[in-house]
Biotite code that builds the C-alpha atoms (Angstrom):
import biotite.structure as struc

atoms = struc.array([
    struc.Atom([0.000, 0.000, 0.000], chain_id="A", res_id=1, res_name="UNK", atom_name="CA", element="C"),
    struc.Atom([1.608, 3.888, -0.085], chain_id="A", res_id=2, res_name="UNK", atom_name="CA", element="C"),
    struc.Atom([0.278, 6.594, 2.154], chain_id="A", res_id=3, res_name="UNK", atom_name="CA", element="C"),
    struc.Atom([0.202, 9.959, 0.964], chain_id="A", res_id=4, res_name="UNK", atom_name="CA", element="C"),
    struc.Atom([0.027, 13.133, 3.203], chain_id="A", res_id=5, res_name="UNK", atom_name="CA", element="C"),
    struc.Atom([-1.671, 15.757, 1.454], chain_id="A", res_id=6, res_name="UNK", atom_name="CA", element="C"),
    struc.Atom([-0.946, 19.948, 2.149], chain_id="A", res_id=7, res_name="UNK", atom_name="CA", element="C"),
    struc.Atom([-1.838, 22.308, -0.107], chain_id="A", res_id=8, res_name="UNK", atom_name="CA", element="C"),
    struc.Atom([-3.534, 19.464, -2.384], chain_id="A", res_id=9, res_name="UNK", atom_name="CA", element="C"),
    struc.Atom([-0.333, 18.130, -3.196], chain_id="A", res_id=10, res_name="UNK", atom_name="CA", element="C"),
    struc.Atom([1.440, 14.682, -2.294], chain_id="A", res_id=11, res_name="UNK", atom_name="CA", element="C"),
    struc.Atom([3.607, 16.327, 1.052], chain_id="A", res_id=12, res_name="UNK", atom_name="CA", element="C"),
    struc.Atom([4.779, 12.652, 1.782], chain_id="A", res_id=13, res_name="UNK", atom_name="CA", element="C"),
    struc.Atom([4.566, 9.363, 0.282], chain_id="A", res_id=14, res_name="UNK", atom_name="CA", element="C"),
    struc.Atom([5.542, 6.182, 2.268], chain_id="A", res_id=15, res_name="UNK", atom_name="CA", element="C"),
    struc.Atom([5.015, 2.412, 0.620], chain_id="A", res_id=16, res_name="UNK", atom_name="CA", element="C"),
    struc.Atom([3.884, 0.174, 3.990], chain_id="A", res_id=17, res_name="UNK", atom_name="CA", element="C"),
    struc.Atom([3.202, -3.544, 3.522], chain_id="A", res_id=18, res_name="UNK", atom_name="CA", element="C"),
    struc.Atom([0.284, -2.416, 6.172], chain_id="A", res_id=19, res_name="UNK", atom_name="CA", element="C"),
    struc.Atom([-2.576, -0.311, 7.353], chain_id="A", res_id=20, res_name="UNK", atom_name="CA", element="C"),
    struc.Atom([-4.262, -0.282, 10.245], chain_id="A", res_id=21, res_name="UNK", atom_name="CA", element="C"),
    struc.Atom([-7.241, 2.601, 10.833], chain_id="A", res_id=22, res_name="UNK", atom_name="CA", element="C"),
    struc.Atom([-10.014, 3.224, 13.458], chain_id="A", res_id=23, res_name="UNK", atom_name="CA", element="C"),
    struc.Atom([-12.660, 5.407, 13.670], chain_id="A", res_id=24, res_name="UNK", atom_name="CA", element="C"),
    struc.Atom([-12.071, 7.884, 16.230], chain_id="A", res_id=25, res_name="UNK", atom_name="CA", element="C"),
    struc.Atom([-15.595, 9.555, 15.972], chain_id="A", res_id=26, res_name="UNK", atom_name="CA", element="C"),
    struc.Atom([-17.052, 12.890, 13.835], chain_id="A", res_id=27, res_name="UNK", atom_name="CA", element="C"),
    struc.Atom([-15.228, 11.037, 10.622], chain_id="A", res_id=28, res_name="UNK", atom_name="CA", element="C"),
    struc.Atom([-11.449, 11.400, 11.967], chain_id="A", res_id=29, res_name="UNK", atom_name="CA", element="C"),
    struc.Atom([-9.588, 8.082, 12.398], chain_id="A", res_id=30, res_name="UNK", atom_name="CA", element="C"),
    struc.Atom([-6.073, 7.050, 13.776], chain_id="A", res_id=31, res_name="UNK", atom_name="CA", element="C"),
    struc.Atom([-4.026, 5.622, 11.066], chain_id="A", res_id=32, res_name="UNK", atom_name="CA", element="C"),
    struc.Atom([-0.958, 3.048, 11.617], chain_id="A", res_id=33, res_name="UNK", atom_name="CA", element="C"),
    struc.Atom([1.837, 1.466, 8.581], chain_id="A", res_id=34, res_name="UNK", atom_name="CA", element="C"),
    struc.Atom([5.128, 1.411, 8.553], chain_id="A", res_id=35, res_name="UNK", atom_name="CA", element="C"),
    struc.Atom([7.452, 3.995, 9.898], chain_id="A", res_id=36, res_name="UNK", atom_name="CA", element="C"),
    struc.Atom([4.142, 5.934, 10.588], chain_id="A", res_id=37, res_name="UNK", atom_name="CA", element="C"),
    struc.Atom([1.255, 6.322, 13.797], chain_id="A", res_id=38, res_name="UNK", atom_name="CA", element="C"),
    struc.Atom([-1.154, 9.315, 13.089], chain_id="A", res_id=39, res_name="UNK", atom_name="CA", element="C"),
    struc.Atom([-3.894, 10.332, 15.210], chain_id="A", res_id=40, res_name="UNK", atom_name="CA", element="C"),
    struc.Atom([-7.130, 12.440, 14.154], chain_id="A", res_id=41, res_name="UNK", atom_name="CA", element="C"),
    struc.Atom([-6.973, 11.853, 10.668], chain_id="A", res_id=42, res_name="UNK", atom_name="CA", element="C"),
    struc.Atom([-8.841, 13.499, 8.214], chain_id="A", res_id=43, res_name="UNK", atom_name="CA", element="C"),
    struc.Atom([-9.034, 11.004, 5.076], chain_id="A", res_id=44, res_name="UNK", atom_name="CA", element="C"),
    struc.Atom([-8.923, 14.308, 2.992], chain_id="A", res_id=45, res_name="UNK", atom_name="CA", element="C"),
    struc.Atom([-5.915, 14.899, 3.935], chain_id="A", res_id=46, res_name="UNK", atom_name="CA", element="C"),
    struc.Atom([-4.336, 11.091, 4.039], chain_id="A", res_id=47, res_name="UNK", atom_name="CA", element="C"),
    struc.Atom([-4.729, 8.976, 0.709], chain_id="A", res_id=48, res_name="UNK", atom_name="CA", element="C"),
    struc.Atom([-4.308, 5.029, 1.018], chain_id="A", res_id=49, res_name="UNK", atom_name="CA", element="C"),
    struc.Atom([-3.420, 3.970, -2.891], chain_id="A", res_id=50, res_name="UNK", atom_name="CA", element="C"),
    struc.Atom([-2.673, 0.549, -4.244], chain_id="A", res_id=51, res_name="UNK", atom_name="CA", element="C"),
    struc.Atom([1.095, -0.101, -4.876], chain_id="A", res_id=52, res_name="UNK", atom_name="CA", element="C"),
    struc.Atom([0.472, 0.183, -8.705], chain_id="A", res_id=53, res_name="UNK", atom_name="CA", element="C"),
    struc.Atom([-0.319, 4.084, -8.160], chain_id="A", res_id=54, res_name="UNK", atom_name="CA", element="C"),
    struc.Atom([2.464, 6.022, -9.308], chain_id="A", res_id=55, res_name="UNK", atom_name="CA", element="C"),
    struc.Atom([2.585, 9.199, -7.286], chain_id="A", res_id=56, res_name="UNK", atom_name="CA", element="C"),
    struc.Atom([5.616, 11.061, -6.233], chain_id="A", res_id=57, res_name="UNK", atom_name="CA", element="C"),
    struc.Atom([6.143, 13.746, -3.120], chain_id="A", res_id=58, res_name="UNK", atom_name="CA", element="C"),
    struc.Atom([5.247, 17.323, -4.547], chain_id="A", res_id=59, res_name="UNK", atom_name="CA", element="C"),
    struc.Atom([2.804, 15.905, -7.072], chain_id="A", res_id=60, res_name="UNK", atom_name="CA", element="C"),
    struc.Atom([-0.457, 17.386, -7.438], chain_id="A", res_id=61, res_name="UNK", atom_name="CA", element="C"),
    struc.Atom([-3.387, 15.578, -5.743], chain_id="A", res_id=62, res_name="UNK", atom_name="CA", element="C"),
    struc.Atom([-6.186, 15.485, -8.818], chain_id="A", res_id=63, res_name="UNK", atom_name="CA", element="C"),
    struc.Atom([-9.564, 14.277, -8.511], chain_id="A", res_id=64, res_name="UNK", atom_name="CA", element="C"),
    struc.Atom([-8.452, 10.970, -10.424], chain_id="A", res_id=65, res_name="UNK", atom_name="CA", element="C"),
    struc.Atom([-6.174, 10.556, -7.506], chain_id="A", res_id=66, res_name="UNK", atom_name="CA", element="C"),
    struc.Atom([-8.388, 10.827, -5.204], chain_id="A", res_id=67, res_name="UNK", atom_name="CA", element="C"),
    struc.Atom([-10.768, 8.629, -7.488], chain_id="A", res_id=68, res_name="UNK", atom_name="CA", element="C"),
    struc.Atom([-8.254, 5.503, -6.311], chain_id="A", res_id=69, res_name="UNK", atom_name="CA", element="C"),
    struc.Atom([-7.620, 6.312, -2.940], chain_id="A", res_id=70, res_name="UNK", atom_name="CA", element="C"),
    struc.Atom([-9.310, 3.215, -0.824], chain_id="A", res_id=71, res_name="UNK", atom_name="CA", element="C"),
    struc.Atom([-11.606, 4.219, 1.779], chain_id="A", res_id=72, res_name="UNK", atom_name="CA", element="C"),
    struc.Atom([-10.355, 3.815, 5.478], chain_id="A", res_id=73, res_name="UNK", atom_name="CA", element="C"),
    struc.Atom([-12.837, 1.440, 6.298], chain_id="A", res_id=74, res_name="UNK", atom_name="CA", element="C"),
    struc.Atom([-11.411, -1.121, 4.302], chain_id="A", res_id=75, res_name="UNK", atom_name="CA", element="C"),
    struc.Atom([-8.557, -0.797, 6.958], chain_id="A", res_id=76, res_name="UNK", atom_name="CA", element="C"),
    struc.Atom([-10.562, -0.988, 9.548], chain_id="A", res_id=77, res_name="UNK", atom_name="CA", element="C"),
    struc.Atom([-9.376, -2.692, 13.142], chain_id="A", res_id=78, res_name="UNK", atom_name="CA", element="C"),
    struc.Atom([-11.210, -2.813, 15.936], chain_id="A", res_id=79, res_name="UNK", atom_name="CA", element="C"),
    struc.Atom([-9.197, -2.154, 19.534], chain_id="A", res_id=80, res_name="UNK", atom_name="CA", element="C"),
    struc.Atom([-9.014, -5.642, 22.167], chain_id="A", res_id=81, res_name="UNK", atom_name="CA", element="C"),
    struc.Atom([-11.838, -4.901, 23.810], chain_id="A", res_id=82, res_name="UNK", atom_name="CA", element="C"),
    struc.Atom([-14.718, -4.227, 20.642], chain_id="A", res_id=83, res_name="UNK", atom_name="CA", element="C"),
    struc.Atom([-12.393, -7.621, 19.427], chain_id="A", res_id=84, res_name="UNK", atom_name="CA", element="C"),
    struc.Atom([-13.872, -9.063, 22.429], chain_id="A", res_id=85, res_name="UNK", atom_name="CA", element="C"),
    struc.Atom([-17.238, -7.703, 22.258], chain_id="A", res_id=86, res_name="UNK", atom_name="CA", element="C"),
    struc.Atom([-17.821, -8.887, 19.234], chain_id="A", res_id=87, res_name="UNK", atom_name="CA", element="C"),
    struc.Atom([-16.425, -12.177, 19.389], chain_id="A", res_id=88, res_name="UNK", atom_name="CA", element="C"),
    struc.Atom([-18.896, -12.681, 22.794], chain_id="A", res_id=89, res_name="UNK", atom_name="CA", element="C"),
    struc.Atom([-22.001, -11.728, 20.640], chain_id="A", res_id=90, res_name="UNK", atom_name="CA", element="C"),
    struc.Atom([-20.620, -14.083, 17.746], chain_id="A", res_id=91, res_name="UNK", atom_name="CA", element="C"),
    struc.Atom([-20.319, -17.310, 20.206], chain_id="A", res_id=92, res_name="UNK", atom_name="CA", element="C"),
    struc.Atom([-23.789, -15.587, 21.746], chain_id="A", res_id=93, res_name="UNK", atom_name="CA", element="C"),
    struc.Atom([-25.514, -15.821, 18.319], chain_id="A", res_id=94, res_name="UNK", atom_name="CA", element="C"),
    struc.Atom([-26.799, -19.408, 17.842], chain_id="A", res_id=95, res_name="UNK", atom_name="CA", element="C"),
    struc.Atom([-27.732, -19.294, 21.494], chain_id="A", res_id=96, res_name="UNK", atom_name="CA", element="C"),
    struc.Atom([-29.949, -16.347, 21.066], chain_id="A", res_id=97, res_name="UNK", atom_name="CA", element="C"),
    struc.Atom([-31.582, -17.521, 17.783], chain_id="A", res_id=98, res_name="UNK", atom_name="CA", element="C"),
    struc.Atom([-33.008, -20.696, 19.570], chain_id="A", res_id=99, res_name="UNK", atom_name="CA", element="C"),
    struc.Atom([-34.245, -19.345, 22.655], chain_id="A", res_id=100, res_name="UNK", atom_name="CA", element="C"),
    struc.Atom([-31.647, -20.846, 24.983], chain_id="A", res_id=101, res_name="UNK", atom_name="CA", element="C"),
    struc.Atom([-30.493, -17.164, 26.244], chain_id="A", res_id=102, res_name="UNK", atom_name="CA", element="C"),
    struc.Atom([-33.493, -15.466, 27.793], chain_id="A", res_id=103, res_name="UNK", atom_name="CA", element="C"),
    struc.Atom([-33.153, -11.422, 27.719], chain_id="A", res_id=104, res_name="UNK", atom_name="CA", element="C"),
    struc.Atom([-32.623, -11.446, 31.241], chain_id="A", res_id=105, res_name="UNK", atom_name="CA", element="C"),
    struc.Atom([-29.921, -13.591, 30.796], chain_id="A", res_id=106, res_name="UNK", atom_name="CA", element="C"),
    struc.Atom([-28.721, -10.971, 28.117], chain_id="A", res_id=107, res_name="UNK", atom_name="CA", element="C"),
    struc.Atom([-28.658, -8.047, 30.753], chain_id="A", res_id=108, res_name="UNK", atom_name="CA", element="C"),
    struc.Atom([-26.774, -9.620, 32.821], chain_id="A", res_id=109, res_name="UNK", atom_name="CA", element="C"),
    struc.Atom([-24.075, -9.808, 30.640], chain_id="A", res_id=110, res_name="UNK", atom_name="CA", element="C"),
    struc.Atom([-24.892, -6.298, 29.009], chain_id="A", res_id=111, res_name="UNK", atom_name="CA", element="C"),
    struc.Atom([-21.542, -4.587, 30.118], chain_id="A", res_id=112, res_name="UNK", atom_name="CA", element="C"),
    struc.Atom([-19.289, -7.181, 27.919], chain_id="A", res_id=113, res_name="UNK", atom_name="CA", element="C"),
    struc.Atom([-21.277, -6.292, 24.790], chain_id="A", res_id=114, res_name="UNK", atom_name="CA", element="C"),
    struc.Atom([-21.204, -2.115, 25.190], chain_id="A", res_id=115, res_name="UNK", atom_name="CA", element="C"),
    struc.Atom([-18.421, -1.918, 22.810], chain_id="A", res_id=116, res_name="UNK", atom_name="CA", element="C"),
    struc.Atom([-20.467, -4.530, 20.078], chain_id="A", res_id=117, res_name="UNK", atom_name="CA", element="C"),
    struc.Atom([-22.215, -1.039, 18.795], chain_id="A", res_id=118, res_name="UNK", atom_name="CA", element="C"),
    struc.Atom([-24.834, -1.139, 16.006], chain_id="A", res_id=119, res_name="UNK", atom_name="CA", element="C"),
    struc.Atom([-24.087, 0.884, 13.066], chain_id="A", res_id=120, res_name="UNK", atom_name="CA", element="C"),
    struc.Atom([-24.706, 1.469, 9.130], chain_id="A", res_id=121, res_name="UNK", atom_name="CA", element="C"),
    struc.Atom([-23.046, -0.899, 6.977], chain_id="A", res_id=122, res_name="UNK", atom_name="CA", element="C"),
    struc.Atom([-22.742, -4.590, 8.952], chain_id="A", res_id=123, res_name="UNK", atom_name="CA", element="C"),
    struc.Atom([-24.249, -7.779, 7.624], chain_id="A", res_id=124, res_name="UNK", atom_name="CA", element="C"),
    struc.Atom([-26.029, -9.490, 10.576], chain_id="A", res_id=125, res_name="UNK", atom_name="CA", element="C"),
    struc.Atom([-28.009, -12.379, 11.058], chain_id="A", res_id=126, res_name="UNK", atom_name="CA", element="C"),
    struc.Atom([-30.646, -13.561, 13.444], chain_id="A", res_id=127, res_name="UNK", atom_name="CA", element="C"),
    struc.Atom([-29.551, -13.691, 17.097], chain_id="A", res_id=128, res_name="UNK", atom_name="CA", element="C"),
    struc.Atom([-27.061, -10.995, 16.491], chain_id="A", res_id=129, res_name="UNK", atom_name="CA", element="C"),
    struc.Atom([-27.278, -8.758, 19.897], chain_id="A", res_id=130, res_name="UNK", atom_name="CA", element="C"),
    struc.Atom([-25.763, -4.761, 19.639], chain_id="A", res_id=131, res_name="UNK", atom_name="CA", element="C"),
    struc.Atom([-26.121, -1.967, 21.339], chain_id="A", res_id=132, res_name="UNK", atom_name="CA", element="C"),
    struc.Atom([-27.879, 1.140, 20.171], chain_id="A", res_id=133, res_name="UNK", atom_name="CA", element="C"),
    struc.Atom([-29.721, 4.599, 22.451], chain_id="A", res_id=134, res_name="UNK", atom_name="CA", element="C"),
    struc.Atom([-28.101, 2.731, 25.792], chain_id="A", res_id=135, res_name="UNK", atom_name="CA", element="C"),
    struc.Atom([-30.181, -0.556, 25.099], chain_id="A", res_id=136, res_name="UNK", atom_name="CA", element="C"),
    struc.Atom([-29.614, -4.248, 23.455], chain_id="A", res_id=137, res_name="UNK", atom_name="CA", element="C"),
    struc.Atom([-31.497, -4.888, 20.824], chain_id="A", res_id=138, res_name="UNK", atom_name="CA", element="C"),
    struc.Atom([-31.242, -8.319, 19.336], chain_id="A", res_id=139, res_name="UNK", atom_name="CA", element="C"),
    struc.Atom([-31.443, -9.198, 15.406], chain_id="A", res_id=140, res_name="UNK", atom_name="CA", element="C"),
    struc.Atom([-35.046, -11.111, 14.277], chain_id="A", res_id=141, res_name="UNK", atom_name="CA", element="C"),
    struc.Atom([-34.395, -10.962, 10.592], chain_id="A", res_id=142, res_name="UNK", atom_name="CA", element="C"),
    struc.Atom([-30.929, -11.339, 8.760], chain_id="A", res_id=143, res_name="UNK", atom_name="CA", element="C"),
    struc.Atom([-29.788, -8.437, 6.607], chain_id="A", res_id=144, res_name="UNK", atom_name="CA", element="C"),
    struc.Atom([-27.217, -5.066, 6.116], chain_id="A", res_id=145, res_name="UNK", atom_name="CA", element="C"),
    struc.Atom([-28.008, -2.378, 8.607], chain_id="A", res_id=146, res_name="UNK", atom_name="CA", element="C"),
    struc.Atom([-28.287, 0.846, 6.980], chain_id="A", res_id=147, res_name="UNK", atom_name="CA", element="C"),
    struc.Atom([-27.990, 4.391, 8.604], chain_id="A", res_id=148, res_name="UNK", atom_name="CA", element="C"),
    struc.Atom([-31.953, 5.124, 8.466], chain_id="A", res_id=149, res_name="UNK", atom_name="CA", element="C"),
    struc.Atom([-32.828, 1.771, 9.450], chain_id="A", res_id=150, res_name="UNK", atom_name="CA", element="C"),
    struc.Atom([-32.095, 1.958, 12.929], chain_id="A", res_id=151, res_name="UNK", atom_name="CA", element="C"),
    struc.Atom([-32.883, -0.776, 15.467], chain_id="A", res_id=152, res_name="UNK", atom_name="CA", element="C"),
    struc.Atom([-35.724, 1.682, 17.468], chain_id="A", res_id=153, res_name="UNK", atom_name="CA", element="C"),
    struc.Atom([-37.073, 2.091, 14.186], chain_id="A", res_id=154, res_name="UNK", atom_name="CA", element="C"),
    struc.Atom([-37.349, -1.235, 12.517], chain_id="A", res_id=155, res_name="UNK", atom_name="CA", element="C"),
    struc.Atom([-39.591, -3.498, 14.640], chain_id="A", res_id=156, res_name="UNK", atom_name="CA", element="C"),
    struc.Atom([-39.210, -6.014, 11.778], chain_id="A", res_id=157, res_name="UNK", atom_name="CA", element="C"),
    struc.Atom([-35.671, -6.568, 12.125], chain_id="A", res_id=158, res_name="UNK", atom_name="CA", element="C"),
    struc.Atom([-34.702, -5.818, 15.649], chain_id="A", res_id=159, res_name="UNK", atom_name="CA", element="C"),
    struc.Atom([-36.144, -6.280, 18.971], chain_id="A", res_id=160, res_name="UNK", atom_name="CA", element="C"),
    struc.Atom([-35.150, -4.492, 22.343], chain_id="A", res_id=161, res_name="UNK", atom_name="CA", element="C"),
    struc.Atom([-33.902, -6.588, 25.051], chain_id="A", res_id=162, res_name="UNK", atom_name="CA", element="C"),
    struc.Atom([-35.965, -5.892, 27.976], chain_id="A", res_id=163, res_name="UNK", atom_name="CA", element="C"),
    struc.Atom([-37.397, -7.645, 31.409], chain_id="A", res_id=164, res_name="UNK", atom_name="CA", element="C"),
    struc.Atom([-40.596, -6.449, 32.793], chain_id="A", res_id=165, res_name="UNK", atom_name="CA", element="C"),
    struc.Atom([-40.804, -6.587, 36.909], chain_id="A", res_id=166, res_name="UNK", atom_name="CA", element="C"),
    struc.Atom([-44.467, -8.175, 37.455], chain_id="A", res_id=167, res_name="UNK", atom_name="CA", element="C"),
    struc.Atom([-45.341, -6.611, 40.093], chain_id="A", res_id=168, res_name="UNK", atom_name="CA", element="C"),
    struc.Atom([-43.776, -3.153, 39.004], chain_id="A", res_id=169, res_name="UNK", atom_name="CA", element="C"),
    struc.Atom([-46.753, -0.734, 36.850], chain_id="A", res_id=170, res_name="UNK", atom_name="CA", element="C"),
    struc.Atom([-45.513, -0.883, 33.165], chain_id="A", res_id=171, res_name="UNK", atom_name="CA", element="C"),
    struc.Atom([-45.987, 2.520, 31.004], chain_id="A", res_id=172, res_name="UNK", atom_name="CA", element="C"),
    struc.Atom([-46.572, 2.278, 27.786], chain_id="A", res_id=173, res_name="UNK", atom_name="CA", element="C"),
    struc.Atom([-44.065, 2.438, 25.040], chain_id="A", res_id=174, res_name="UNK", atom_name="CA", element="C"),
    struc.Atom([-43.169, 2.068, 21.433], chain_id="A", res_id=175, res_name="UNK", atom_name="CA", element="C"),
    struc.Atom([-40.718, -0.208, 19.627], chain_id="A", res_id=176, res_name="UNK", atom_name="CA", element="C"),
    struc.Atom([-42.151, -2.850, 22.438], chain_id="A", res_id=177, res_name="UNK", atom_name="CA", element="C"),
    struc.Atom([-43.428, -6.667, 21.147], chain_id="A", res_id=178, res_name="UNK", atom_name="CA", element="C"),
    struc.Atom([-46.915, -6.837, 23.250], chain_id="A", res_id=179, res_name="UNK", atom_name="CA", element="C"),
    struc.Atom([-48.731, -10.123, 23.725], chain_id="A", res_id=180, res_name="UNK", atom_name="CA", element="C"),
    struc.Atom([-51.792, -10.483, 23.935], chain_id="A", res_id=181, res_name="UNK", atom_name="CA", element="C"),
    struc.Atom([-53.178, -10.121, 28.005], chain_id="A", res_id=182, res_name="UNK", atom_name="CA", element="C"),
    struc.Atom([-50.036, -7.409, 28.701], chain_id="A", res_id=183, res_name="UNK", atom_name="CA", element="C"),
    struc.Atom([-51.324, -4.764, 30.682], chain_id="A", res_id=184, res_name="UNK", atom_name="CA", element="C"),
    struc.Atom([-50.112, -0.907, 30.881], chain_id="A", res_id=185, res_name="UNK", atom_name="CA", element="C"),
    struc.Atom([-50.804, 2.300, 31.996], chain_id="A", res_id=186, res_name="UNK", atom_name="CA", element="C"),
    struc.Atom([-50.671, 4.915, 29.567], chain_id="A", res_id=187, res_name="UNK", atom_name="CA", element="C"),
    struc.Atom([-49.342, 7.792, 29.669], chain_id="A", res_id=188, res_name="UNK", atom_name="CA", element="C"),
    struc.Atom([-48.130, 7.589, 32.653], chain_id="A", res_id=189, res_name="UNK", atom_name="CA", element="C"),
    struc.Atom([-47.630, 5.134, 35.883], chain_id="A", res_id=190, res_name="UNK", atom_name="CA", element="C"),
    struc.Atom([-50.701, 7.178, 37.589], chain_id="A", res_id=191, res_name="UNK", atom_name="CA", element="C"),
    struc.Atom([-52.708, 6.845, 34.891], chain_id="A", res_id=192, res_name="UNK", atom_name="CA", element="C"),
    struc.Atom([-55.718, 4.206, 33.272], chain_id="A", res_id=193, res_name="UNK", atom_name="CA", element="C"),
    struc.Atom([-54.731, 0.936, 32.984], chain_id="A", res_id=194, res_name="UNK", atom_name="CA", element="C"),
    struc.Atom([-55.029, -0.903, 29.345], chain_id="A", res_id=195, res_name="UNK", atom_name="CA", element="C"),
    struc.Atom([-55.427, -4.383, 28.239], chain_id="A", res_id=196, res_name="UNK", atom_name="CA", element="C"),
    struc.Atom([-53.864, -5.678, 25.271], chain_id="A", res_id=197, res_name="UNK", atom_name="CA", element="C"),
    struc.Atom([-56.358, -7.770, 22.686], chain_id="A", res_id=198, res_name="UNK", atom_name="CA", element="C"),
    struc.Atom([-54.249, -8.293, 20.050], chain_id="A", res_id=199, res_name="UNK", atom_name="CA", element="C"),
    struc.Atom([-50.223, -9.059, 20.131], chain_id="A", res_id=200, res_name="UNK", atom_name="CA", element="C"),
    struc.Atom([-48.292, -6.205, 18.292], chain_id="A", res_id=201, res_name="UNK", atom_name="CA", element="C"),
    struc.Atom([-45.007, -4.001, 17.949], chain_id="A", res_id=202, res_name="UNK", atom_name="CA", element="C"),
    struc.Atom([-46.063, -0.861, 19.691], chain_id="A", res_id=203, res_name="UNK", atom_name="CA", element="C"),
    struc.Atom([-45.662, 2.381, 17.408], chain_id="A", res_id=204, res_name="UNK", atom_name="CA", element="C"),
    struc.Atom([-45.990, 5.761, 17.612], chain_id="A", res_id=205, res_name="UNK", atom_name="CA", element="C"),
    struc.Atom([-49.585, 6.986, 16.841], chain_id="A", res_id=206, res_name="UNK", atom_name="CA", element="C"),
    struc.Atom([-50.443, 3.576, 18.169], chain_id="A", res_id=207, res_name="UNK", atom_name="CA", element="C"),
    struc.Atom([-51.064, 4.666, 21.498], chain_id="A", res_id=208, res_name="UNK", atom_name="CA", element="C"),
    struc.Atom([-53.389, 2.842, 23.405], chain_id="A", res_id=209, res_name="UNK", atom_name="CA", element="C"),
    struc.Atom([-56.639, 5.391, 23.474], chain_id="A", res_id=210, res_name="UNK", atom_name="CA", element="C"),
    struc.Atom([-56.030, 5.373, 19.870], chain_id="A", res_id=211, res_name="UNK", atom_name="CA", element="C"),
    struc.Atom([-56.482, 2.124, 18.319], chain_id="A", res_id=212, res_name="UNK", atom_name="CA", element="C"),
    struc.Atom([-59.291, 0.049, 20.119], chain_id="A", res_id=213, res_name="UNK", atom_name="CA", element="C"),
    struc.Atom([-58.481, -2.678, 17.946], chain_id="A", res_id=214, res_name="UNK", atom_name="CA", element="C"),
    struc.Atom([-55.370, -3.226, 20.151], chain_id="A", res_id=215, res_name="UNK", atom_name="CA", element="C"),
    struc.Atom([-56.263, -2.184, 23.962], chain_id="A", res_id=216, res_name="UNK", atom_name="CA", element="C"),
    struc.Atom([-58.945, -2.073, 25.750], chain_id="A", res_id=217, res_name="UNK", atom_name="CA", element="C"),
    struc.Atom([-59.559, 0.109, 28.522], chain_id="A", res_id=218, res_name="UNK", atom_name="CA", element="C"),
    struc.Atom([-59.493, -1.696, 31.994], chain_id="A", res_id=219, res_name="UNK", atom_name="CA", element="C"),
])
């Protein structure tokens, strides 16, 4: 691979490295390891990671057909030990969670060692697959490639929060929550009427329960 530092839109320094290690930092920077180099807060505007048949020279001119070939940082991708470990938890978690045999209470005990397993845009996931997103687990109930406006809260077809519910404790209504049918809540508050569900649903907004009589009943 070569690694070209860019000032002034032209090729400042050029280093060939058998290697390349990035990681997202956040707001679109990354940290950016190969050989004879460790950068930190790097703006891939301003770093360009070309295949070794790309002739470019210090002091050339950085064109758009340049910047056409440079490969994008995520291909380079590494995750630190402890996402490694995350991740590799959820994968050994996965079969376990598709059939059953981990109940979600289970899955919050455990919720600490999976923080770092975070959902986002662009990951090919399967059913039992368990991330976090908003603070919460949410667990994978159809296989497919998440996508930045498909987001877990929003998609009650694909994901599923990982929740327990307290008996005896009063239970507010929500959305992005899998009701059966006999749940009971209050809505809108804990001090508020109670409501019987009559028909087993994912919980949406403008599906509150006053709303759609089809799916509570006042108690």
């Amino acid at each position: 691979m070569i690694v070209v530092m860019v000032m002034d839109n032209k090729a400042a320094h050029v280093q060939a490295s058998p290697f390349v290690r990035t990681q997202l930092k956040g707001d679109g920077l990354y940290s950016l390891e190969a050989l004879f180099m460790e950068l930190d807060a790097v703006d891939p505007a301003n770093v360009l990671i070309l295949l070794d048949d790309v002739e470019v020279t210090e002091g050339d001119e950085i064109t758009n057909d340049l910047r056409a070939m440079a490969q994008p940082f995520s291909l380079f991708e590494r995750a630190t030990k402890v996402q490694a470990t995350a991740d590799a938890l959820g994968l050994l978690l996965r079969a376990s969670i598709a059939g059953g045999a981990v109940s979600d209470d289970e899955l919050l005990r455990i919720a600490p060692a999976l923080e770092d397993r975070a959902w986002r845009a662009g990951l090919d996931v399967t059913v039992g697959d368990v991330y976090t997103f908003m603070d919460s687990l949410w667990r994978c109930v159809a296989a497919h490639t998440t996508q930045a406006d498909w987001q877990p809260d929003k998609v009650p077809a694909l994901w599923r929060k990982v929740e327990v519910i307290t008996p005896d404790a009063p239970r507010v209504w929500q959305t992005q929550t899998d009701y059966a049918t006999g749940d009971k809540v209050h809505y809108p508050d804990a001090l508020s009427p109670l409501y019987w569900c009559v028909q087993g649903h994912m919980s949406l907004a403008g599906w509150e329960p006053p709303k759609v009589p089809a799916l509570w009943m006042q108690v």
